[in-house]
C-alpha positions in Angstrom: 19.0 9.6 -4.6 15.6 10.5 -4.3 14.3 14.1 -3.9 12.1 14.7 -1.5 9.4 16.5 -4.1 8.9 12.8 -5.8 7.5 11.3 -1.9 4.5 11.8 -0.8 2.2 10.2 2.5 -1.3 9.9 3.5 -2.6 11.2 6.5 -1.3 8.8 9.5 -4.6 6.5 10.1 -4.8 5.3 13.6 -7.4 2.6 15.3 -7.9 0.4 18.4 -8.2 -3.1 16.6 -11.8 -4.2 18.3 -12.5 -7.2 16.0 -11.1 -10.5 14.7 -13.6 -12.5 12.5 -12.7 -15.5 10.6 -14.1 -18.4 7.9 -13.4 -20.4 5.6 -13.4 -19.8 1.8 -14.4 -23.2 0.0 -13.4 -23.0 -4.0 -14.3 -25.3 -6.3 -11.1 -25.4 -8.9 -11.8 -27.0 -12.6 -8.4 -27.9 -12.4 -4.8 -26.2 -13.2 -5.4 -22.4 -13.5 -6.2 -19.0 -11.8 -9.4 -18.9 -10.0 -10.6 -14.8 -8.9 -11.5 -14.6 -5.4 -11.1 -11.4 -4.9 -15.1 -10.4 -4.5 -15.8 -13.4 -2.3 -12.5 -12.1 -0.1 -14.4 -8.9 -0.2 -17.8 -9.9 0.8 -15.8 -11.2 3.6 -14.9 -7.8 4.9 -18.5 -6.4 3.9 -20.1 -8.6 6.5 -16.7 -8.7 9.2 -17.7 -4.8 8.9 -14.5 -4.2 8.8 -13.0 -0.1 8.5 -9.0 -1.0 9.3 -7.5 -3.3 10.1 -5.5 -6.2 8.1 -7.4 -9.3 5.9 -5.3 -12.2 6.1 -5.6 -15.4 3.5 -4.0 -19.1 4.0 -4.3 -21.7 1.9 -4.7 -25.3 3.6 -3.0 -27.2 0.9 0.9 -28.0 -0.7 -0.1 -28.3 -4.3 -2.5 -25.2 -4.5 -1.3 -21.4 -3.7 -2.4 -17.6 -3.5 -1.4 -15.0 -4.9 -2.2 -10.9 -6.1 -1.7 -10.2 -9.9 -3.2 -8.0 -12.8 -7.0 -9.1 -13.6 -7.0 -6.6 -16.8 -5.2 -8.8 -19.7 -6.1 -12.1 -18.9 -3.0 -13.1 -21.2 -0.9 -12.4 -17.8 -2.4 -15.3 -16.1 -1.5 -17.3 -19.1 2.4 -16.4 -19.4 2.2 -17.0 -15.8 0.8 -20.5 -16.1 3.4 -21.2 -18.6 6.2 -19.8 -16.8 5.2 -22.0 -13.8 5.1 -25.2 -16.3 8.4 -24.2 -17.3 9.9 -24.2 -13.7 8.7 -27.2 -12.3 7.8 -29.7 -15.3 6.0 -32.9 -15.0 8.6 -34.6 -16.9 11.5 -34.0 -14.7 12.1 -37.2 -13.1 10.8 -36.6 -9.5 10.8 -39.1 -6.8 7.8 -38.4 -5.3 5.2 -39.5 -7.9 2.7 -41.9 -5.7 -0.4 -39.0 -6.3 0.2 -38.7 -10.5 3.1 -37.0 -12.5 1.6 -33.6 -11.6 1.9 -33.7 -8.2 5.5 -33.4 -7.0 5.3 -30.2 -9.6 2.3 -28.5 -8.0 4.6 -28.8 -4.5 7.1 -27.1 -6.3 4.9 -24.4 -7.6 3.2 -23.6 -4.4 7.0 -23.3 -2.7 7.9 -20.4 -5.5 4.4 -18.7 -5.2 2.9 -18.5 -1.8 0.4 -19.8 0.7 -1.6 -16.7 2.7 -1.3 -13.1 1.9 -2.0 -10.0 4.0 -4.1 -7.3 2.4 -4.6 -3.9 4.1 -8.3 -3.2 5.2 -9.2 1.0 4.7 -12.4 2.6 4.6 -14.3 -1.0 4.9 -12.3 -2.3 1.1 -9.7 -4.3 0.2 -6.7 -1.9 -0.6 -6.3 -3.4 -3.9 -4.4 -1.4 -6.2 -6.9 -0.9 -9.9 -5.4 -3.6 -11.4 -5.1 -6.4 -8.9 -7.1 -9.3 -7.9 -6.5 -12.2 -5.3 -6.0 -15.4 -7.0 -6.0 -18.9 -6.2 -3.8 -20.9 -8.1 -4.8 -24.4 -9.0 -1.5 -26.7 -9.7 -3.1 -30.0 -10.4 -4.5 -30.9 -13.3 -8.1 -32.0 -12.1 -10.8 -30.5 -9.9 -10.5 -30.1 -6.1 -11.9 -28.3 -3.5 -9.4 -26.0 -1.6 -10.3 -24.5 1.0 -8.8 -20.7 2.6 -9.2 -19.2 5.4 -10.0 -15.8 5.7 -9.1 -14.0 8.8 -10.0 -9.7 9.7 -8.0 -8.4 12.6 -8.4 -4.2 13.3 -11.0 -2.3 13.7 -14.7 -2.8 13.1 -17.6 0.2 11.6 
């Protein structure tokens, strides 16, 4: 059980959501791999001028996904690209093979990861915690562009 010294809460934060803006996010992957788009997310909210509200990201794609993780120790990212290789290998016999051996795998790895995220929106920033970045995920082995949406629904400055 936990005591009620060990919880604590902000002040309750209240607004009339005024604005919805929206665009999309072009990136330009150099293949399988983490990609940081965490400051062109925020330069989204910069010029939405947002205050409150909710920042909302979805991928168009099945063999690419999003995703919040640690940007300190870049050897995260790796162990996380291996763990995803483990998971769904390129040598496992799939019957949907007509795009290349990787791409029945990259389905697999965008089903286990995901495919928009919701980020809170206070005082005008992302409400990222000091350690976390928004990631796109790359699961094919060459370039594409992938393109993500960016949506900002609450309240504007």
């Amino acid at each position: 059980m936990t005591s009620p010294k060990a919880l604590s809460r902000a002040v309750l934060s209240r607004v009339v959501a005024n604005v919805v803006a929206s665009t999309v996010l072009t990136v330009r992957t150099q293949g399988s791999g983490f990609v940081d788009i965490t400051s062109e997310v925020g330069k989204f909210i910069a010029e939405a001028e947002a205050r409150e509200g909710t920042a909302s990201l979805f991928i168009r794609h099945t063999s690419a996904s999003l995703t919040v993780q640690e940007n300190a120790d870049p050897s995260v990212l790796t162990d996380l690209m291996t763990v995803l290789q483990t998971l769904a290998p390129e040598a496992a016999n799939w019957t949907h093979d007509s795009e290349g051996p990787d791409d029945m795998p990259a389905h697999v790895k965008t089903m286990l990861t995901a495919t928009s995220l919701q980020i809170p929106v206070l005082a005008g920033k992302l409400a990222l915690g000091t350690w976390q970045a928004i990631y796109l995920i790359e699961h094919r082995r060459r370039p594409h562009a992938r393109e993500v949406v960016l949506q900002f629904v609450g309240a504007g400055r």
